[in-house]
C-alpha positions in Angstrom: 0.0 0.0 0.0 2.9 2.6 0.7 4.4 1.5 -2.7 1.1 2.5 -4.0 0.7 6.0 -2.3 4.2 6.6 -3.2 4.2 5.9 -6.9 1.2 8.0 -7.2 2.5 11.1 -5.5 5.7 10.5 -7.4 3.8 10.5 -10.5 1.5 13.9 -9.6 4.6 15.9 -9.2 5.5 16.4 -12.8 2.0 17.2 -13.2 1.8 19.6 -10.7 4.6 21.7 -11.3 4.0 21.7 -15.1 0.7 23.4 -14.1 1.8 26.4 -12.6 4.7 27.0 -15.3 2.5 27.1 -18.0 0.1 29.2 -16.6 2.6 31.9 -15.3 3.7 32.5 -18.9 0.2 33.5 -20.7 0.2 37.0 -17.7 1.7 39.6 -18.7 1.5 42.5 -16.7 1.2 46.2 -18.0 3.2 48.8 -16.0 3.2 52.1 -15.5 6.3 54.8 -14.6 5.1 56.8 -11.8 7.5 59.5 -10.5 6.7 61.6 -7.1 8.5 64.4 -5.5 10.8 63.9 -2.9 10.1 65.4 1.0 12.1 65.8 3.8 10.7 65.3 7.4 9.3 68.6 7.2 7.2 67.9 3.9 9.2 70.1 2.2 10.3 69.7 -1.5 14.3 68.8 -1.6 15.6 70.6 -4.6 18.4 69.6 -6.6 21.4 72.5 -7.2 20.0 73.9 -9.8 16.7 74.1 -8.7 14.2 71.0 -10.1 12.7 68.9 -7.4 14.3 65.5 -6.9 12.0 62.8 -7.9 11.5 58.8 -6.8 10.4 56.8 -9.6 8.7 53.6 -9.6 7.0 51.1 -11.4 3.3 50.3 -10.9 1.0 47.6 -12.1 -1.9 49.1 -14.1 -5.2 47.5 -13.3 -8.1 46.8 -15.7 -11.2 48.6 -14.9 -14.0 46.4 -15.2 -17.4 47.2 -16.5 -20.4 45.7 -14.6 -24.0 46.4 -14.4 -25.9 48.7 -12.9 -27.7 47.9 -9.2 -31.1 48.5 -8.9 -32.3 50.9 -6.5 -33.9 49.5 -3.2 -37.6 49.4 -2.4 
């Protein structure tokens, strides 16, 4: 019986793992530059030397809006 159990776990693995490969490959995510000013404790804009604010940059997933319908108004 543990034979058994064992060759069929064994066997499931493959599956398994082939699963979650082929399914990571079809998302591709959209992203999106988003750059903010940069504050000091105070919340004051830090400047560089010649006088434009210094900016942090990052990348941000953009998420699909989706459309739904409308919900009816209560009673």
């Amino acid at each position: 019986m543990k034979i058994f159990i064992t060759a069929a776990i064994i066997g499931l693995i493959p599956l398994l793992s082939y699963h979650n490969i082929s399914f990571a490959d079809d998302k591709k995510v959209e992203t999106k530059k988003v750059c903010v000013d940069k504050r000091d404790a105070k919340g004051d804009v830090i400047k560089k030397p010649d006088g434009k604010p210094v900016q942090e940059c990052k990348e941000m997933k953009v998420h699909k809006k989706l459309e739904g319908t409308e919900v009816p108004p209560k009673k």
